[in-house]
C-alpha positions, -999 to +999 in steps of 0.1 A: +000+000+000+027+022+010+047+016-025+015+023-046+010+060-024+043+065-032+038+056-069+006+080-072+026+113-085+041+095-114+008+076-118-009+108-122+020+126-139+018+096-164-018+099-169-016+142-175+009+135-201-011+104-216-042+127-216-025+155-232-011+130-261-051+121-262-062+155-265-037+164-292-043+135-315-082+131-315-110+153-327-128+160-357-097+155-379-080+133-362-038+125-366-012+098-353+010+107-328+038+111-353+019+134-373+012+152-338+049+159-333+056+168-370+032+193-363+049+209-327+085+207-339+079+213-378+094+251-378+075+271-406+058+244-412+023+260-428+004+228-436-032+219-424-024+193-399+004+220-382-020+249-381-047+224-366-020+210-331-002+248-334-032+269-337-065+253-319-050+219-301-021+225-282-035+261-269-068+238-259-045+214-241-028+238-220-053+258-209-077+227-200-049+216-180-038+248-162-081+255-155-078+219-141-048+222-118-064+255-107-097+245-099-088+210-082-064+235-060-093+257-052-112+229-037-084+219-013-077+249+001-113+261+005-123+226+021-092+231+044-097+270+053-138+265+062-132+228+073-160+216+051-159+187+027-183+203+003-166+237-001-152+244-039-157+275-063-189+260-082-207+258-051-197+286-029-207+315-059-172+321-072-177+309-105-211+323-114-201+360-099-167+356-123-193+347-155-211+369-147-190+401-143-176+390-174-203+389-192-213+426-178-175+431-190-188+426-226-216+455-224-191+482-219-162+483-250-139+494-232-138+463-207-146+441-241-105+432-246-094+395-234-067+415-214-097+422-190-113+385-188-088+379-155-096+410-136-131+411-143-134+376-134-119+378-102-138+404-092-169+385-097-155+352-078-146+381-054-183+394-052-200+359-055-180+346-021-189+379-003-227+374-011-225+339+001-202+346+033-229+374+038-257+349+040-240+323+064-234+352+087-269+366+084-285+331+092-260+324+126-245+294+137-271+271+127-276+249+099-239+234+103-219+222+072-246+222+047-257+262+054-229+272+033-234+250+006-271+257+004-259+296+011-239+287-021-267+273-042-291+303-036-267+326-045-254+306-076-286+302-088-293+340-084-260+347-103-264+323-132-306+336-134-293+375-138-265+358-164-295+343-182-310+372-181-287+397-193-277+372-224-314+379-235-318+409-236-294+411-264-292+370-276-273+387-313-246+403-295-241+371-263-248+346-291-206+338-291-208+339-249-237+310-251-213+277-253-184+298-232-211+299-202-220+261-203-179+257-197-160+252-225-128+258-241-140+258-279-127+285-297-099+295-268-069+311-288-034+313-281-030+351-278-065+347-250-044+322-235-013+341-233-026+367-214-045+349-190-020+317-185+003+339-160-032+346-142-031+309-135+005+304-128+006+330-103-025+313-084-008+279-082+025+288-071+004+309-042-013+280-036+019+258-031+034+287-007+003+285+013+002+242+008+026+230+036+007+251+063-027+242+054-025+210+075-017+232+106-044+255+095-071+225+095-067+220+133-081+254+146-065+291+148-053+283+189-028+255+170-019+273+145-008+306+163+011+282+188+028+273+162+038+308+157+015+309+121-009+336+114-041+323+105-058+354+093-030+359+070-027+324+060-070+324+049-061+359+030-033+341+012-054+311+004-086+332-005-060+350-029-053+320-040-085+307-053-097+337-063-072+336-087-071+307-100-104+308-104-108+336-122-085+324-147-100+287-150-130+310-159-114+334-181-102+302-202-132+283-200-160+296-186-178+282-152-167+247-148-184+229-123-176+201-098-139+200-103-126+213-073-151+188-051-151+160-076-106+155-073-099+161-046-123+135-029-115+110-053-079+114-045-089+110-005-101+073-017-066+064-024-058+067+013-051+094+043-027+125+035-019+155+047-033+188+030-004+197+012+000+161-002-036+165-016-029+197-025-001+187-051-016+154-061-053+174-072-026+201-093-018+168-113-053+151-113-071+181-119-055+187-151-052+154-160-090+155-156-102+179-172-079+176-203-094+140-207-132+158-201-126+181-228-113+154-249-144+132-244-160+163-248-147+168-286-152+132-297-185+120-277-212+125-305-185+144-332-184+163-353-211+179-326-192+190-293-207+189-258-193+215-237-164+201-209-188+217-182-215+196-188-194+165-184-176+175-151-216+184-137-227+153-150-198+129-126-194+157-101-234+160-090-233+120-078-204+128-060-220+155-039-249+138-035-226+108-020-215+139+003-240+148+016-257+115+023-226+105+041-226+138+063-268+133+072 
């Protein structure tokens, strides 16, 4: 048991780079491997198959795999800051404020530019966790660990009805915003990407500074300041944290649901660990997982594509149900 825990990084590092290989070779056209690499290492290479893995493919790949990492992370830190197993951004308003402020963002031009998708975004993950932290402080100490989720779900569903509602007031102008809001990467460009892949970067490598203390932070404030840790600032750090790598995930490819519950719970099967473990382990599963969702995604009823959101909602609503049942 202990050699196969010991194994589960490069199991999971095996399977991100597997997935990726996937991702790259299938979809509506799809190539060998070989052809794959001819079309990442052929220079100037201007043929079809090149523009297809330079252009659309490999810019798909990364960003499904950095929105992955980043939400999975989310998950663990916010399960580990508010001790409760069903925290994650879908749930707790984050991603339906970040949709939704950037989908205000596209009613004024000057906010219209990619380069303000990440700010925008945050912003709203920003507002979305205020309204629900708002609500669990307005209904008291009662209600235990399911007040927040079901704090999270009334403000969600608020969010996503004013989304709806301002993409029909103008469906000509939102029609290009309708499969980005069901989570999806279709379409996601390498200068988008560009712009908003330091976005995600910067959120992970937060997240690892904050990772190794988050196990301290789980067993109450007293602990942790006797350990000479600050746990205001550490819950700042790690609300920085998600917040940004939310946003980006967002930015990329629109509310994605479930990931940040479904991961790192899943990983939890394999055995005990400490936070940080989990922490680095859901990096590596989260974008292992949603680069092989977004695969499925492109090849499940081609040449029509179902959106990568509806997939992770589709596994990660059991999994809360399973939850919950357990915590009854």
């Amino acid at each position: 048991m202990t050699t196969g825990r010991a194994r589960l990084p490069l199991l999971l590092a095996a399977a991100l780079i597997a997935a990726l290989a996937l991702h790259l070779t299938f979809g509506a056209v799809s190539m060998p491997l070989s052809q794959v690499w001819q079309g990442l290492s052929g220079g100037d290479d201007l043929s079809f198959e090149a523009a297809v893995v330079r252009e659309l493919r490999l810019p798909r790949a990364i960003a499904a795999a950095l929105a992955g990492a980043g939400l999975a992370a989310a998950g663990v830190l916010m399960q580990a800051v508010t001790r409760n197993p069903l925290a994650e951004p879908g749930l707790f308003g984050l991603l339906a404020g970040a949709a939704l402020a950037v989908l205000l963002g596209r009613t004024i031009p000057a906010l219209a530019s990619p380069d303000w998708l990440a700010p925008l975004a945050a912003l709203g993950s920003l507002a979305g966790a205020g309204l629900v932290w708002a609500l669990v402080r307005a209904a008291g100490d009662g209600g235990g660990l399911l007040l927040p989720a079901l704090a999270g779900s009334a403000v969600t569903a608020f969010l996503v009805a004013l989304t709806t509602l301002i993409s029909l007031m103008d469906a000509r102008a939102f029609e290009d915003m309708r499969i980005w809001l069901s989570g999806s990467l279709a379409g996601l460009r390498l200068p988008v990407l560009a712009w908003i892949a330091p976005w995600a970067l910067a959120g992970l490598a937060l997240a690892a500074l904050v990772g190794p203390r988050l196990t301290i932070l789980t067993m109450g404030d007293e602990a942790a300041t006797g350990l000479g840790l600050n746990p205001g600032r550490l819950r700042a750090m790690a609300l920085a944290s998600v917040v940004v790598m939310t946003a980006a995930a967002v930015a990329m490819a629109g509310p994605l649901g479930f990931v940040g519950l479904t991961v790192p719970h899943l990983l939890r099967l394999t055995g005990p660990m400490d936070q940080s473990r989990l922490l680095r382990l859901s990096m590596l599963a989260g974008a292992a997982y949603l680069v092989l969702a977004d695969t499925l995604a492109r090849v499940l009823i081609a040449p029509v594509e179902v959106s990568a959101g509806i997939l992770t909602a589709l596994i990660g609503a059991p999994v809360l149900v399973a939850l919950v049942r357990m915590r009854a």
